[in-house]
N, C-alpha and C positions, 0 to 999 in steps of 0.2 A: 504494500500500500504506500500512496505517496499524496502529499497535500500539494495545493494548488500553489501556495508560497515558493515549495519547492521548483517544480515544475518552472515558476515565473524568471525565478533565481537563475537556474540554469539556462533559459533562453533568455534573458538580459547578461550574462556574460558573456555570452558568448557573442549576443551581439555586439558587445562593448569590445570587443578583444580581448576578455579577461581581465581589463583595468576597468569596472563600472566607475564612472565619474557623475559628477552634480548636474555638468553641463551635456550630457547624453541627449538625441536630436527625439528618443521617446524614454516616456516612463514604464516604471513596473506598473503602476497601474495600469497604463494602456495596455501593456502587455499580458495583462492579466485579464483584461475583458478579451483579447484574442485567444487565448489558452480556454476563456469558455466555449466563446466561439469555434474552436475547435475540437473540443470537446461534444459538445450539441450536434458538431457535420459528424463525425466517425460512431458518435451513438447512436445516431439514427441509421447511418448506412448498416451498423451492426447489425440494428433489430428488424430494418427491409430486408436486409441481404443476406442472413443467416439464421435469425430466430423466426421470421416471419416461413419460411422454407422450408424450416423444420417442424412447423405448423403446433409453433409456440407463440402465443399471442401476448403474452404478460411481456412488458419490458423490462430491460435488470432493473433492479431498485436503487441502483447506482445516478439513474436517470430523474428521479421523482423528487421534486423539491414542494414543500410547504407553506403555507401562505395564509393570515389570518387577515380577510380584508372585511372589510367595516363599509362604511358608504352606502348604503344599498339603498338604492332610490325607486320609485314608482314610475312605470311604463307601461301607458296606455289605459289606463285606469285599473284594469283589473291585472296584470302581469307587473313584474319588477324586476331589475337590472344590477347588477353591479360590472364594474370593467376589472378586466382582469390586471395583477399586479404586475404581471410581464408577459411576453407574447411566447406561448410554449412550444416546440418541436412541432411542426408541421405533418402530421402522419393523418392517415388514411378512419374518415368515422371520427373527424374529432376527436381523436384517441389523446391529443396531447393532454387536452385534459383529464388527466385521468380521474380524479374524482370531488364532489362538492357535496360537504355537508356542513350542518349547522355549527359553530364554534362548541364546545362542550359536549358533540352527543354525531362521534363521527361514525357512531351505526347508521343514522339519520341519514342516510346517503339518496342525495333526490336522482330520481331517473333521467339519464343522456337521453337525448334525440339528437339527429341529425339536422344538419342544417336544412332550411327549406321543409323538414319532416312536420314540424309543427303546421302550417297550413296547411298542408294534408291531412294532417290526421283530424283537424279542427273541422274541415268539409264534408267528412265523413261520420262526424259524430264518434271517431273513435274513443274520444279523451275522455268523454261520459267512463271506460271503464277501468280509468286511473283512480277512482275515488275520491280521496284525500292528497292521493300521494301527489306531489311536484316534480315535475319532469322541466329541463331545462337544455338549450340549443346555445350553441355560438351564433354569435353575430358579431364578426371584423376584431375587436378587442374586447366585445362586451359580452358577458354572460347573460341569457334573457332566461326567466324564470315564466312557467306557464299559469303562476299563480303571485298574487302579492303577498309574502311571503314576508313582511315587515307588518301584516295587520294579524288580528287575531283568528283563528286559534294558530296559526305560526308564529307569531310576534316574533321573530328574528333579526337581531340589531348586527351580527357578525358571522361571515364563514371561515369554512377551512376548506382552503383547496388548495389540493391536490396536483401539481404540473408537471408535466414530462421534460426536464428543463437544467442546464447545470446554470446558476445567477450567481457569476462571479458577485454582483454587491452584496448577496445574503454571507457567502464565506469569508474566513479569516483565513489569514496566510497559514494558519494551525490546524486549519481542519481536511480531514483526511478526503481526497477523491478517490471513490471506489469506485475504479476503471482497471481492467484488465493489464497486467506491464508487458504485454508486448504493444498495449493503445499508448502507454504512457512514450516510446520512444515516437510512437508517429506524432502524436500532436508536438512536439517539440520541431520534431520535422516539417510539420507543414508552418507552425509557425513561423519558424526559422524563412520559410521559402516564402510566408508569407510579405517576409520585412526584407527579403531579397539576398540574405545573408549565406542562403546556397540556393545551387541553381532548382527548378522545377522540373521532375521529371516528365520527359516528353511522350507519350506513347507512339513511337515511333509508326505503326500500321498504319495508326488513325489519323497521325497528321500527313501521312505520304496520301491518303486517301481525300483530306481537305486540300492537295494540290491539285488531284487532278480533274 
């Protein structure tokens, strides 16, 4: 296991030349939102290209970040909103979200829908057979709730949700990322290739084939 500090550490030397100075033309911070950022590309590619295959749908839990958001405001009179705290891994069924329940009672977990699913299932009179329960869709950065979910018998002032996500802002240079050590040497690598400090590997077929 290795924290993100580390990780950071390492690819600021080395762009530095081994002498990190004050006057360096990027920070570790910056370089620490790229190490998410890269982290985010190769966990995703992971979970399309090798767990989703092996027709494991659950993503590592390496992936899953936490988030207590408050705000939740009324949409459209009878439905409610709140925006999400960051924008999570782009995967297939709104899956980045992986899950939203109520602050204190995260069995409470309200039902996903699909984007656009909700006005269908609304024309159909399907929703009649949700009961009580809350079911809730994406929309662009906002979470939409098919109930208002701030009045009574919900009265909900706070959630917990659930994101498929590595947010460099929520970690400390001390806290551990649980990613795989043969992932740990490529994102150092694509970082690295990001800031130009080695070259970018070519796929040599694919670009003979964008000449001709």
């Amino acid at each position: 296991m290795t924290t993100i500090g580390k990780i950071t550490e390492q690819i600021y030397r080395v762009y530095s030349g081994g002498n990190p100075s004050d006057d360096s033309e990027i920070t570790k911070k910056e370089i620490k939102s790229l190490v998410s950022q890269s982290i985010n590309k190769l966990l995703k590619s992971e979970y399309l290209g090798v767990n989703r295959k092996d027709g494991d749908y659950f993503p590592p839990h390496s992936m899953i970040s936490t988030y207590n958001v408050g705000s939740i405001s009324v949409y459209e009179t009878t439905k409610s909103k709140v925006k999400l705290p960051v924008i999570p891994i782009s995967l297939p069924r709104d899956m980045g979200v992986w899950s939203v329940a109520p602050s204190g009672d995260a069995d409470q977990q309200y039902i996903p829908l699909q984007s656009g699913q909700y006005t269908l299932l609304s024309s159909q009179d399907v929703l009649q057979y949700l009961d009580d329960q809350v079911g809730y869709y994406v929309d662009g950065q906002y979470l939409i709730f098919t109930k208002n979910i701030t009045q009574s018998p919900y009265s909900v002032s706070a959630l917990k949700v659930r994101l498929l996500t590595i947010d460099a802002t929520t970690l400390d240079d001390y806290d551990i990322v649980q990613i795989p050590a043969d992932m740990e040497d490529s994102v150092i690598k694509d970082v690295l290739q990001f800031l130009g400090v080695v070259p970018k590997v070519v796929d040599k077929v694919s670009d003979s084939n964008n000449q001709v």
